[in-house]
Legacy VTK file of the C-alpha trace (Angstrom):
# vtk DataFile Version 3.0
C-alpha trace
ASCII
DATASET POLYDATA
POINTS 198 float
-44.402 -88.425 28.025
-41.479 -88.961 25.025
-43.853 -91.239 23.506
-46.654 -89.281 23.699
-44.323 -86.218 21.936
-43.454 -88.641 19.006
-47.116 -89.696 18.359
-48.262 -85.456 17.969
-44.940 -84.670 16.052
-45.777 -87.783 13.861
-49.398 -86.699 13.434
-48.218 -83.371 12.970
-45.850 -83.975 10.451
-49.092 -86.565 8.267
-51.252 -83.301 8.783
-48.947 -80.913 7.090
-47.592 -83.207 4.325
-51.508 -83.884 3.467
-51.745 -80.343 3.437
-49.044 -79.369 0.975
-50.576 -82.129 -1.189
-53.894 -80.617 -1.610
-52.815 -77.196 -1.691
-51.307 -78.018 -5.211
-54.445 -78.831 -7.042
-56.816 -76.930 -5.525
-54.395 -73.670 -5.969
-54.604 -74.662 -9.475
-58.457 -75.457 -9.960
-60.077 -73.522 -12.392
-62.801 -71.006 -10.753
-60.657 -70.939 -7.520
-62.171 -67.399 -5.629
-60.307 -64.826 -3.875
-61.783 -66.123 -0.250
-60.631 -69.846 -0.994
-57.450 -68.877 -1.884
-57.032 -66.849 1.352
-59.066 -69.762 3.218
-56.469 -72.120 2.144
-53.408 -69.850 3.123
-54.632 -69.016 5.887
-55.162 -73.426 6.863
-51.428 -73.220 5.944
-50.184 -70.495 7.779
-51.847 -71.890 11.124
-50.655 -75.272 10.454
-47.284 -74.089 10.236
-47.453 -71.974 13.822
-48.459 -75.203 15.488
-45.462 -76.632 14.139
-43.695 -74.003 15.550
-45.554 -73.695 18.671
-44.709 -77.546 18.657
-41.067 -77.244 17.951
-40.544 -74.636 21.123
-43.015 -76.806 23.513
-39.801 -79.719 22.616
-37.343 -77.196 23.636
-39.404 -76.232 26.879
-39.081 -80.619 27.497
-35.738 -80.842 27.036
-35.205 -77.993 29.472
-37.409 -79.289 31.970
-35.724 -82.863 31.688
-32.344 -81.125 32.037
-33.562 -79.238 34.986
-35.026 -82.438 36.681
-32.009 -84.576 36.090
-29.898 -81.850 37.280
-31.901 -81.890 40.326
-32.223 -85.369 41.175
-28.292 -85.343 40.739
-28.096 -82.893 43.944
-30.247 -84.125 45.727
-28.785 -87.515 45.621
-25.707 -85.864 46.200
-26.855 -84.247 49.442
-28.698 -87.052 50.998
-24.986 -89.357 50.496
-23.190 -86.030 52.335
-26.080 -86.098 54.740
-26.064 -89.591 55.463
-22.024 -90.150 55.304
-21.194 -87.079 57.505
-19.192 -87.514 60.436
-20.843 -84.868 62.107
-24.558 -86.272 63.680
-27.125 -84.992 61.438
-30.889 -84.754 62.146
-33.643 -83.065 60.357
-36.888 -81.944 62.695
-40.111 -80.752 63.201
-40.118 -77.360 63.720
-43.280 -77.570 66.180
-42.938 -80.561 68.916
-38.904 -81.501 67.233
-39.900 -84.867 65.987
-36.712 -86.459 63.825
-37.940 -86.990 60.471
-34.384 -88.039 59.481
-30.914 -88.762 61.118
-27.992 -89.871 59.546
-25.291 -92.585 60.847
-23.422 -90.308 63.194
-26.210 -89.186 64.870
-27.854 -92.923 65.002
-24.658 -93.469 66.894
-24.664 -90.244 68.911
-27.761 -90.907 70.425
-27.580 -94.650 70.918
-30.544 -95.262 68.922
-30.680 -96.968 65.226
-31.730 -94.521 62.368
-35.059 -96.529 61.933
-36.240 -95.910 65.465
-35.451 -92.260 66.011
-37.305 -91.701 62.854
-40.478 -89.952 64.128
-39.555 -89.503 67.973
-39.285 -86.328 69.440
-35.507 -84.975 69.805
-36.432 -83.401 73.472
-36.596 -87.093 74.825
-33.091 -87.026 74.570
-32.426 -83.709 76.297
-31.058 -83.912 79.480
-33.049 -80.601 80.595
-34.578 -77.092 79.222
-36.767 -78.671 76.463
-39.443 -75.594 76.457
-35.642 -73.550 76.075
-35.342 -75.937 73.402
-37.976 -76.017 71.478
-38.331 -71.911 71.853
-35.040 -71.479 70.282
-35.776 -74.085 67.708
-38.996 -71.945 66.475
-37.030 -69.138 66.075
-34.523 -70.367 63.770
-34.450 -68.934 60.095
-33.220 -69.860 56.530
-31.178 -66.824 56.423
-28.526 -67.813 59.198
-27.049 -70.766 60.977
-28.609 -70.162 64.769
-25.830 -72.201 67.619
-26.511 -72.851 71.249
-24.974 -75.661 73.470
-27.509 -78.187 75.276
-27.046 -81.786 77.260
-28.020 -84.731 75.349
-28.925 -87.952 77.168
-28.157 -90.973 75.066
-29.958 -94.105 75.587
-28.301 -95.543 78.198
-25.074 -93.525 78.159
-23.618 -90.638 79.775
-25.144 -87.365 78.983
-22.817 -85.611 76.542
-22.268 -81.728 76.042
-22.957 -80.943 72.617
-23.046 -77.224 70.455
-26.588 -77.204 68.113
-26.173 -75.460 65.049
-29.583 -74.991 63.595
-30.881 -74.007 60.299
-34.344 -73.584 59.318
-34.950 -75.303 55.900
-37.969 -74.621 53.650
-41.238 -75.330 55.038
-41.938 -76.543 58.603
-38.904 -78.629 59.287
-35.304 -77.371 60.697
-31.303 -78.978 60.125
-29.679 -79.834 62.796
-25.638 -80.945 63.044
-24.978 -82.037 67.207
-21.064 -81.288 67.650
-19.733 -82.870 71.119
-18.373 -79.738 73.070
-14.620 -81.266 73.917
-12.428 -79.989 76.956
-10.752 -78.211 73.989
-13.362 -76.383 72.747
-14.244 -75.333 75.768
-10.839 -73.447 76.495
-10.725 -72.354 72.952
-14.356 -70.410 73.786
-13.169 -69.346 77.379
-10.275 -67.889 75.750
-12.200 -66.298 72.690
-14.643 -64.935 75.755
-11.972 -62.984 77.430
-9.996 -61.592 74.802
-13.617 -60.209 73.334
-14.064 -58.827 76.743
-10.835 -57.111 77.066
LINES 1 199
198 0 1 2 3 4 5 6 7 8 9 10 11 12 13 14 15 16 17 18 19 20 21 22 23 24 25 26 27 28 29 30 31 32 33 34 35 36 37 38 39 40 41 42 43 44 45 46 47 48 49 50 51 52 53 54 55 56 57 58 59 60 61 62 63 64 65 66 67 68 69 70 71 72 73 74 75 76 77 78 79 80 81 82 83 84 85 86 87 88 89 90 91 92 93 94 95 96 97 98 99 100 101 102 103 104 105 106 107 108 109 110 111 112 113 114 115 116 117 118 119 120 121 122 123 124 125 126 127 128 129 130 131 132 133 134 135 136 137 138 139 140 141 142 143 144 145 146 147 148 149 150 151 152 153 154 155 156 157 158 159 160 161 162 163 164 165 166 167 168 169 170 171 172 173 174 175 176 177 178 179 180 181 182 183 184 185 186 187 188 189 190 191 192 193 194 195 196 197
């Protein structure tokens, strides 16, 4: 694409140079008429607004170059935050849950390596309510982080208590982080329970 912008500024730069040359003499031929006069500035007046049409159509490049690096930076940013978190990470299907990513903790979580969750459904590891599941997943939004607690049942491990907090991302797919409900937690949400009720 650079390359491609250096061969039209180069041709553009032959075309107006050959331009300026000829104006010269034929400006000063003798019997030059009114209408080849204005022919010829006119030739030079639109071969100077593709230069300029040019010259902004760089800018506009540059910009979108900027723009793309800039993304690619945050992106790669966000898949190493993704992938390094401690908390498990998956990314789903929001019809039928199927794990189009997981990160290490959740790899770990689960029992499963990274490569073979990719594509299986997350409900196999529920340890009951999938349609509860899957209903609540469907419903999430981008607008706010959705949280309800459900069983998971590792691959051959115990089944462990965890808190979903879901968030819809663009399109058809949905973030999930799984956050083992401790003994703690569970105290610290009996005890934020009662003093709401009271």
């Amino acid at each position: 694409m650079t390359h491609s912008f250096h061969r039209i500024e180069d041709h553009l730069g032959t075309v107006l140079q050959r331009l300026s040359v000829l104006e010269i003499p034929v400006a000063a031929a003798p019997g030059m008429t009114r209408d080849l006069r204005r022919c010829l500035r006119g030739l030079h007046e639109v071969a100077q607004e593709l230069d300029r049409a040019f010259a902004a159509l760089k800018d506009e490049q540059a910009r979108l170059r900027a723009d793309a690096e800039e993304a690619e930076t945050t992106t790669f940013r966000a898949r190493k935050l993704f992938g390094e978190s401690p908390n498990a990470c998956l990314v789903v299907r929001r019809e039928g849950a199927a794990i189009a990513e997981a990160n290490i903790a959740a790899s770990r979580l689960l029992n499963v390596s990274q490569r073979h969750l990719i594509g299986k459904p997350f409900t196999n590891f529920l340890q009951h309510d999938r349609e509860v599941f899957l209903k609540q997943l469907r419903r999430t939004t981008q607008d706010a982080a959705d949280q309800w607690p459900i069983a998971v049942r590792p691959r051959e491990r115990a089944m462990v208590r965890v808190l979903v907090t879901a968030v819809a991302e663009s399109g058809d797919t949905a973030a999930l982080r799984l956050t083992p409900v401790t003994a703690e937690s569970v105290e610290i949400e009996a005890s934020e329970s009662l003093q709401a009720a009271s």
